[in-house]
C-alpha positions in Angstrom: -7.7 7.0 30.3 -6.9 5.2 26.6 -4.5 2.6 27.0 -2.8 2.4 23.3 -1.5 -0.7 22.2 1.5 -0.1 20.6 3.1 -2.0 17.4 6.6 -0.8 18.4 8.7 -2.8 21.7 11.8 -0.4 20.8 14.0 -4.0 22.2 14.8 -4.3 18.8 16.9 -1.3 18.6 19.5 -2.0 19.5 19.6 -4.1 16.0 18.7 -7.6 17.8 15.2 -9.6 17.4 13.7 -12.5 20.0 12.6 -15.9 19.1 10.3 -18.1 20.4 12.5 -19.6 23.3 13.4 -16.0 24.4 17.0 -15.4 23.0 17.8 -12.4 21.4 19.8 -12.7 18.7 21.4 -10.1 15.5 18.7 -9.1 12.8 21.3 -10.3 10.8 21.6 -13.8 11.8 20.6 -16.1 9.0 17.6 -17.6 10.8 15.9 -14.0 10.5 17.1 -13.9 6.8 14.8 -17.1 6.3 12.0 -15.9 8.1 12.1 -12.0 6.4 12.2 -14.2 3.3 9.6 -16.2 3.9 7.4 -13.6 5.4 8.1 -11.8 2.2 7.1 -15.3 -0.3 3.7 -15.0 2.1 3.4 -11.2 0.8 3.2 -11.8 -2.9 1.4 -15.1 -2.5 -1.4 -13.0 -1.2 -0.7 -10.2 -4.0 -1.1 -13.5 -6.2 -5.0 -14.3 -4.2 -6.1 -10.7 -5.7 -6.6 -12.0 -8.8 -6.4 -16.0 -8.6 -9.0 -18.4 -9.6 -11.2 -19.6 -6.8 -9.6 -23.2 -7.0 -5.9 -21.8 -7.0 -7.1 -19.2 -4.2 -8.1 -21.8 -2.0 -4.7 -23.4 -2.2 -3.5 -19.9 -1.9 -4.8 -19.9 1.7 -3.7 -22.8 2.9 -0.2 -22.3 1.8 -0.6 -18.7 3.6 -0.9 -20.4 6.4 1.2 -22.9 5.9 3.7 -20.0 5.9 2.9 -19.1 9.0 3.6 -22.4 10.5 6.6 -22.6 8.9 7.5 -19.0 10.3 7.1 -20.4 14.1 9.3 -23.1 12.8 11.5 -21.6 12.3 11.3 -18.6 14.8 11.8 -21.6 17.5 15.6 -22.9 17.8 15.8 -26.2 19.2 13.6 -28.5 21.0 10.7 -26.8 22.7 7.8 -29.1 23.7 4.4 -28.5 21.8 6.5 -26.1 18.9 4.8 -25.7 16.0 6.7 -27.4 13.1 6.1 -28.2 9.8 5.5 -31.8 9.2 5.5 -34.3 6.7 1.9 -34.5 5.5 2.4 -30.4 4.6 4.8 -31.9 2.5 3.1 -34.7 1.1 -0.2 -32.2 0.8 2.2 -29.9 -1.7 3.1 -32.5 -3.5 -0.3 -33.8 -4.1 -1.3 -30.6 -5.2 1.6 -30.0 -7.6 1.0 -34.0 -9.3 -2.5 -33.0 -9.7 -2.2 -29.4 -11.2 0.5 -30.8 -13.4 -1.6 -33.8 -14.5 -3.8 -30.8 -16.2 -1.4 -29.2 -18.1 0.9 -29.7 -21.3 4.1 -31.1 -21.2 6.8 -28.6 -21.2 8.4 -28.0 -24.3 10.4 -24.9 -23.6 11.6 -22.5 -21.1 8.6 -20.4 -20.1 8.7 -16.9 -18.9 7.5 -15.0 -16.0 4.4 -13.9 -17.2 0.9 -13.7 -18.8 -1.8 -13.2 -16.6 -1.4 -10.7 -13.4 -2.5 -14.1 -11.3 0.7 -15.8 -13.4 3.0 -13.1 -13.3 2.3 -13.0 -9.4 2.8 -16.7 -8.6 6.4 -16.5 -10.7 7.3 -13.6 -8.5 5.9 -15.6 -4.9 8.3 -18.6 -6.7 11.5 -16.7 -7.0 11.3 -15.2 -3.4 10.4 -18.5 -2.0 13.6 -20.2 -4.0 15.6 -17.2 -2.0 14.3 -18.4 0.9 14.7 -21.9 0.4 18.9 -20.9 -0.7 18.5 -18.5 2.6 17.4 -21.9 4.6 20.0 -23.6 3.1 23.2 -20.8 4.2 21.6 -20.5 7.7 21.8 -24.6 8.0 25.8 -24.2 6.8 26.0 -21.3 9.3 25.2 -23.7 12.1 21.7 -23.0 12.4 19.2 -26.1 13.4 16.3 -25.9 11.0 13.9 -29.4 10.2 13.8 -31.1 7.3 10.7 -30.9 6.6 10.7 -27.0 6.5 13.1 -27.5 4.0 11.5 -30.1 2.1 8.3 -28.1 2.4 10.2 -24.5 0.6 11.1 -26.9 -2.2 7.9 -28.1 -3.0 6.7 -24.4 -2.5 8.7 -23.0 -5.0 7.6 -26.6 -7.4 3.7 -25.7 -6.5 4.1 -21.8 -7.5 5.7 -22.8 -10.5 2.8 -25.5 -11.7 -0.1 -22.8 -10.3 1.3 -20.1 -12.4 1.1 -22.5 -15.2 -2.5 -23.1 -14.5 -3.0 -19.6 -14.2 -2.0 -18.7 -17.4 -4.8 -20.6 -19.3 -3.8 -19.2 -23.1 -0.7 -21.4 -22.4 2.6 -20.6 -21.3 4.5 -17.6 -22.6 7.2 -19.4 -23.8 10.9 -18.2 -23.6 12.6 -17.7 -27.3 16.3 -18.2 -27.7 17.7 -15.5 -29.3 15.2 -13.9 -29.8 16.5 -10.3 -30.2 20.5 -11.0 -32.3 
């Protein structure tokens, strides 16, 4: 006989979801609106990969699974020895990577709009989901819910690092936003 492995638990439907210490809690608690959102930041990061640069896919990959740390993060309320966390140096990793893509680019002179290349257009996409998830992190924390600092450190930086990579991505320069435009 086949034994099938199966996708589906059916404990979730009674409209609840587990976390890593084993307590069940709504789909709609905001600690599962942070994770959908940054499982969702993940998804169009690696819509982003399809047609990156090898340099900014590379970075691509590591965030990826950066995301995935951060997802255990925050999947695990509490203290639980040996949880995975984020941790400072993913932090300090981001921000090396934004001073050093921004080091190669123009100064900003205006507003710049979500777009140009698909790789661009992308990355500004994966940077406004990963802003709702860092305002997501920030409504479960005021709901009560424990979450570190640095995964909230590391979502800003994200949402920073998108920001500069769509930048680099875009290498006809920015498509620059003009006011008024259409009167």
């Amino acid at each position: 006989m086949v034994k099938l492995n199966r996708i589906y638990t059916r404990t979730g439907d009674d409209g609840s979801s587990g976390l890593v210490d084993g307590s069940r809690r709504s789909k709609a608690n905001p600690r599962f609106a942070v994770m959908g959102s940054v499982d969702e930041a993940n998804a169009a990061i690696g819509l982003a990969r399809l047609s990156a640069s090898p340099t900014t896919d590379a970075l691509l990959s590591r965030i990826q699974n950066d995301l995935f740390d951060l997802g255990a993060d925050l999947a695990t309320p509490g203290e639980i020895d040996g949880a995975l966390r984020i941790v400072p140096a993913q932090v300090e990793w981001l921000e090396a990577q934004i001073d050093a893509a921004t080091a190669a680019l123009a100064p900003l002179t205006s507003f710049i709009l979500p777009a140009g290349t698909p790789a661009a257009t992308a990355l500004h996409l994966a940077r406004t989901i990963t802003r709702r998830a860092e305002r997501d992190a920030v409504a479960a924390v005021e709901a009560g819910e424990a979450l570190g600092q640095p995964a909230l450190h590391y979502l800003n930086r994200l949402s920073d690092c998108l920001f500069v990579l769509a930048r680099i991505e875009n290498p006809a320069g920015d498509v620059l936003w003009v006011p008024g435009a259409n009167r």
